[in-house]
N, C-alpha and C positions, 0 to 999 in steps of 0.2 A: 131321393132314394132313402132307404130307409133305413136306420141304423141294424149292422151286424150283431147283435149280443154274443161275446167272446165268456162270460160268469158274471153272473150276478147274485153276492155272497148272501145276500138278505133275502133275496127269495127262493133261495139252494141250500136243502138239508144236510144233501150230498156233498162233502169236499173231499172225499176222500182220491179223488181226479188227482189234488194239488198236492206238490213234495215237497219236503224243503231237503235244499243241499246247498251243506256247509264249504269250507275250503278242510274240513274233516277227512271228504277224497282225496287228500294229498300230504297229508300230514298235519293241517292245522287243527286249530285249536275252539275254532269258534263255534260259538251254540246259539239255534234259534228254535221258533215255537209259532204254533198261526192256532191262534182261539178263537173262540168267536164273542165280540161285544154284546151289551143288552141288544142294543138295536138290528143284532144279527151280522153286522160287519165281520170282516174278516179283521185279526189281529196279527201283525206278524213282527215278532218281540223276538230280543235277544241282544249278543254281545258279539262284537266282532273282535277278535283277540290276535294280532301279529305274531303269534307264538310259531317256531316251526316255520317259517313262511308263508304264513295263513294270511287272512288280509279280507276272505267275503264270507255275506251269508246270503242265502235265497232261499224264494221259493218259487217253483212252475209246475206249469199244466200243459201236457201232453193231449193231443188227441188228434183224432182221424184227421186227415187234410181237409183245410176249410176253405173255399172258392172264396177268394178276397176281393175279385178283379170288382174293379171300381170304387174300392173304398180306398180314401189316401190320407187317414188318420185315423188314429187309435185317440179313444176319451176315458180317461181313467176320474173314478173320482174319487177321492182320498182325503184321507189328514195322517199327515206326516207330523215329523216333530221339530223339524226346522232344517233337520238333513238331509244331502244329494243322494238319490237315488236313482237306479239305473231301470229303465224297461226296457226289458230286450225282446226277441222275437228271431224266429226260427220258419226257416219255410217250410222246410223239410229236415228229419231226426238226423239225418244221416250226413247231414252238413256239417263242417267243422265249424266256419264262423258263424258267430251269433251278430244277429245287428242291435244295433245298439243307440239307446237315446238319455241322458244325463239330464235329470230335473234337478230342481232342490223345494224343496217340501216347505209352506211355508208355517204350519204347526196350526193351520186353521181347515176347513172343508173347504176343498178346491176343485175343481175342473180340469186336468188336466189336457190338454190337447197335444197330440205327438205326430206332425205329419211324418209318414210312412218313408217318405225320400230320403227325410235326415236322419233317418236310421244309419248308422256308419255299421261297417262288417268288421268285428274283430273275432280275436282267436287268445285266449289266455291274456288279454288285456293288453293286445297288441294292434294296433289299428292293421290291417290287411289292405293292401294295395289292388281294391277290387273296387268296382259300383257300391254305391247305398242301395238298400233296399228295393226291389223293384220286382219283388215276387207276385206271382197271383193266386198263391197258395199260401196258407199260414198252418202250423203245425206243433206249434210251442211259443209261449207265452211265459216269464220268468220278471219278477222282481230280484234286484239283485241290490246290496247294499256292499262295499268296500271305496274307502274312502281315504286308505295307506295309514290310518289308527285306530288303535285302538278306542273302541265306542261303544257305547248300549245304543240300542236302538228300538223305535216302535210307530212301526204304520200300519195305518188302520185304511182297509180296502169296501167300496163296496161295489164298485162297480167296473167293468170295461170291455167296451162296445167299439166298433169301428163304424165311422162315419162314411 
């Protein structure tokens, strides 16, 4: 089967699909930024600040519902800078929880591979007493970095596709 392409930043002029959201919706404090490297990657920089209650920063892409059925992992490929980061995913907008899968970045060009199952459902950094993932729609896509300190942080994206 053939790989889904979900963005790919290097050959996309277009980001303006992608948002970043801070923990700013709620009172916090923290700031981030998604630029683009020579090589056309995606950058996504900033500081995460405990201030107020704060704690994350992101950024996601929204779009029409994607038929997923038979793909059962997401392959991101990145270079982080040695920090846990989250990739979550949405079936549908109108969901409250997000599922969720926790990497940690090893500050070199990686592969990541995330099967779809161990996506866990949470709601405000709550795990939910629900199923993992097991959607056959996909609808939102989100890198998310909190990690309960404050930190600077910076991942570089280029690609992510579902297998």
């Amino acid at each position: 089967m053939k790989s889904l392409l979900l963005f790919d930043f290097s050959s996309s002029t277009d980001w303006s699909v992608w948002e970043i959201e801070n923990d700013v919706v709620m009172g916090g404090k923290s700031t981030s930024e998604l630029t683009r490297s020579e090589q056309g990657n995606a950058v996504f920089t900033g500081y995460v600040s405990l201030e107020n209650d704060g704690g994350f920063a992101s950024m996601q892409y929204h779009f029409n519902p994607k038929d997923i059925s038979g793909y059962d992992k997401a392959v991101i490929r990145l270079k982080g800078d040695g920090k846990e980061y989250q990739f979550r995913v949405k079936a549908d907008l109108s969901e409250r929880a997000s599922y969720v899968y926790t990497f940690k970045s090893s500050g070199d060009w990686q592969t990541i591979e995330i099967p779809l199952s161990k996506m866990e459902p949470t709601y405000r950094g709550n795990k939910l007493n629900q199923p993992n993932f097991e959607a056959s729609k996909l609808q939102e896509i989100r890198f998310m970095i909190g990690n309960g300190k404050a930190e600077n942080f910076r991942l570089e994206i280029d690609k992510i596709e579902l297998q």
